[in-house]
N, C-alpha and C positions, 0 to 999 in steps of 0.2 A: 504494500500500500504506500503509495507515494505520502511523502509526508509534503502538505501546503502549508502549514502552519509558520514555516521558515521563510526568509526571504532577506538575500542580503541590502536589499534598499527599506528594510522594515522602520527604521529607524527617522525616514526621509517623507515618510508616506504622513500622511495630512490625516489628523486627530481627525475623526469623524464619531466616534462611539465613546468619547472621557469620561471617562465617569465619574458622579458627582462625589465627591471624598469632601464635604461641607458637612456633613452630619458626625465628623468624628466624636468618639466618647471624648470628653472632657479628662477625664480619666485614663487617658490610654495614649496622649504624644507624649513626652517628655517635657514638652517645652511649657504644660498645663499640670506642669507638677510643679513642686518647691524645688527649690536650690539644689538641695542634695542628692534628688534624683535625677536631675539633670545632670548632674557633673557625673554622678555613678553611670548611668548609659553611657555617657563621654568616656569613660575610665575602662567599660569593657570596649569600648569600638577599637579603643587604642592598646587594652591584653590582646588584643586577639592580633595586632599585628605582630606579637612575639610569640604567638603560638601556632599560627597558621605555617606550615613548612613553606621553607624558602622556594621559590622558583615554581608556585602554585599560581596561574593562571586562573583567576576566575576560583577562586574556593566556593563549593557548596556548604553551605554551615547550616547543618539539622538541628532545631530549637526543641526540646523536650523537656519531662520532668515524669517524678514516679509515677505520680497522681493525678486526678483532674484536681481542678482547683488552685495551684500552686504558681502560676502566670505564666507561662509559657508560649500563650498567646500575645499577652501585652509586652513579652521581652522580644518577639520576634518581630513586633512591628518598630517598636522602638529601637533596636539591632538592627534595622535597615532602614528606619528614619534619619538614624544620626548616621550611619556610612552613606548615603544618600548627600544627607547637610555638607558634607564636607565636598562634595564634586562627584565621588564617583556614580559609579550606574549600577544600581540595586536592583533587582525584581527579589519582590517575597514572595513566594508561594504557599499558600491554603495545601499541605500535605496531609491535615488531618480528615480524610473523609469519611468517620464519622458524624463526629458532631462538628463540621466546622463554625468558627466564631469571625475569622477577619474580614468578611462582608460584610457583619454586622457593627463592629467596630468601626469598619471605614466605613460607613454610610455606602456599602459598594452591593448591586446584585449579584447575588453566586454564582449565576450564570452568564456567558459562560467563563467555564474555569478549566481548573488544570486535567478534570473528567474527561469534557467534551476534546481537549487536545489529547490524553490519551489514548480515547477511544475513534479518533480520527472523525465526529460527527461530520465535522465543516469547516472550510476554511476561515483562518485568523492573521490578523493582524496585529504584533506588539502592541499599536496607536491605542487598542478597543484598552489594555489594560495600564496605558499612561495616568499616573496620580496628576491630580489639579494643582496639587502643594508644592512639590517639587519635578525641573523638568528630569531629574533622573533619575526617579523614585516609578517604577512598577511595580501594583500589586497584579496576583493572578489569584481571583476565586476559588475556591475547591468544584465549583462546577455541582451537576448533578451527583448524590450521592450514590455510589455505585454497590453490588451486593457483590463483589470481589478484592474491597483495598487496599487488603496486604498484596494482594496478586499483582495489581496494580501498578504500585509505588514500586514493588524490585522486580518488574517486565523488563523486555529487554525493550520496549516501548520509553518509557522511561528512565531510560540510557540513553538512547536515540536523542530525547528529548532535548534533555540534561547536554550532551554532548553539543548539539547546534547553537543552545541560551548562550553556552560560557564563550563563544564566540563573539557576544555582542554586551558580556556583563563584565565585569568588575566583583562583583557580587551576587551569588543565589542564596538567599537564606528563607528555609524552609521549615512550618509553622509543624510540627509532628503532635501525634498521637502521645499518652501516655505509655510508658515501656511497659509497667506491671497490669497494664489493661488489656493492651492488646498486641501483636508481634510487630507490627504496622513500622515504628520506627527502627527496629532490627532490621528489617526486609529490607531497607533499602542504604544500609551500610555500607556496602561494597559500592554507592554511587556518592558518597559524599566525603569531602573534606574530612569533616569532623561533626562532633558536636557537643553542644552547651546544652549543658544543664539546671534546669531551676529549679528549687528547692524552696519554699516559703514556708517562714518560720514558724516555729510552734505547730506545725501544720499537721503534717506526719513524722511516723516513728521513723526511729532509725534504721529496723529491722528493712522497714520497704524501703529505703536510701540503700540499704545494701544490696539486696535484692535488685536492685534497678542497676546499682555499678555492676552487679554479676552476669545482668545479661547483656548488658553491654558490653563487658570485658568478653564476655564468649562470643559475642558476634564483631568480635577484632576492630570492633568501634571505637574511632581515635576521640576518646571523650577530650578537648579544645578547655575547657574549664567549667565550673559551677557559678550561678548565682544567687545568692541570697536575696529573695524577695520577699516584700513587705515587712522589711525589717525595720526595728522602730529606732527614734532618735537615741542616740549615745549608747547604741550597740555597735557599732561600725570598730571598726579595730584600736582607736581611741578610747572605746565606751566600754563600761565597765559589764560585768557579763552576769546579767541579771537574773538569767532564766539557764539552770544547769545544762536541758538538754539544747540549747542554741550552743555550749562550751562545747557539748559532744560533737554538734554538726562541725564545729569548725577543726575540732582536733582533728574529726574524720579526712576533710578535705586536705589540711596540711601534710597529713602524717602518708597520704598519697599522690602528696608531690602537683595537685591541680588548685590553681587560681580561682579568685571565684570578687564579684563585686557583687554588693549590698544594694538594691532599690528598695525606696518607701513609696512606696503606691499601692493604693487597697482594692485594685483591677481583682476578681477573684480568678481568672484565668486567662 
């Protein structure tokens, strides 16, 4: 099946379908948060330039966490608002297809998304999934929800896919599934960079923080760092450590060697 989706003048082709990105949550840029969370999204855009391997073209960067609930949505859009801000060329991609959220987020229709380009519906154009906000910032929908999406996400479809984007990006960063829900963000390991993980405080146990590193570690997933999210004022690495098991998450993280910044924003996913 010939893929149309692609086109090396996509870039040049005249905004006809933008979509309205005016309805964002208040709740969900950075730049509609305080001080602190701004700079911490600023603070992972610039870990990840020492983490991402040298001589990497285009990193895809998979956004995860244990659990639903823990933000792994609000750090994916954020994670590619701020590499966006600063010049380069973002697309985020909606990977979670079951319950996607960044259509909703961005005031954006789910359709079409990253579904209808898998499944080869019709042809597209980049221009349909250009943000209003920034000219370098694309999102792409999760599309129609499909009843195969771990199958999906590590097709050699999307490989193909993946493979023709990083030709015209700078950046792919990909909104994923929970690990301990579903297999969804394993599946598609062997097509990605790395990935980040998020982790909100007080949230969950430890037990499933390990469990989420172990299946990760088994599907040879270059885990890129951790994020602490919705962490509260004067816990940050200055702040004194109030709440015992927030001392365990961090020891967890150091004592294996991965980075990880602190956001305060009360986005629940």
């Amino acid at each position: 099946m010939k893929l149309k989706f692609f086109n090396l003048k996509f870039f040049q082709k005249k905004q006809t379908h933008a979509p309205a990105v005016g309805e964002v949550s208040q709740k969900t840029l950075h730049k509609n948060l305080d001080f602190t969370a701004t700079e911490q999204y600023k603070l992972l855009r610039a870990n990840l330039d020492f983490t991402i391997p040298a001589g990497v073209k285009c990193p895809v960067i998979g956004v995860t966490s244990a659990m639903r609930g823990e933000g792994k949505s609000t750090t994916a859009v954020n994670l590619s608002y701020v590499l966006a801000e600063r010049g380069s060329k973002v697309l985020l991609i909606d990977g979670d297809l079951r319950i996607p959220s960044i259509a909703k987020k961005m005031g954006l229709k789910s359709s079409p998304g990253l579904t209808d380009v898998l499944m080869g519906k019709e042809s597209h154009v980049m221009s349909e999934f250009k943000s209003t906000l920034l000219d370098t910032w694309y999102v792409m929908p999760s599309g129609d929800i499909p009843p195969n999406p771990s199958e999906l996400l590590g097709s050699k479809r999307m490989e193909t896919v993946l493979t023709h984007l990083r030709k015209f990006f700078d950046y792919i960063i990909i909104d994923l599934p929970p690990v301990n829900v579903v297999s969804d963000a394993t599946s598609i390991s062997s097509l990605i960079t790395g990935m980040v993980l998020v982790v909100r405080e007080e949230y969950g146990e430890k037990k499933e923080l390990e469990r989420c590193f172990r299946q990760l570690q088994l599907s040879n997933v270059n885990i890129l760092g951790c994020v602490v999210n919705g962490a509260k004022a004067g816990s940050g690495s200055y702040g004194k450590y109030k709440k015992y098991r927030y001392y365990k998450y961090s020891r967890y993280y150091y004592k294996r060697g991965y980075e990880y910044a602190s956001t305060n924003t009360e986005e629940s996913k």
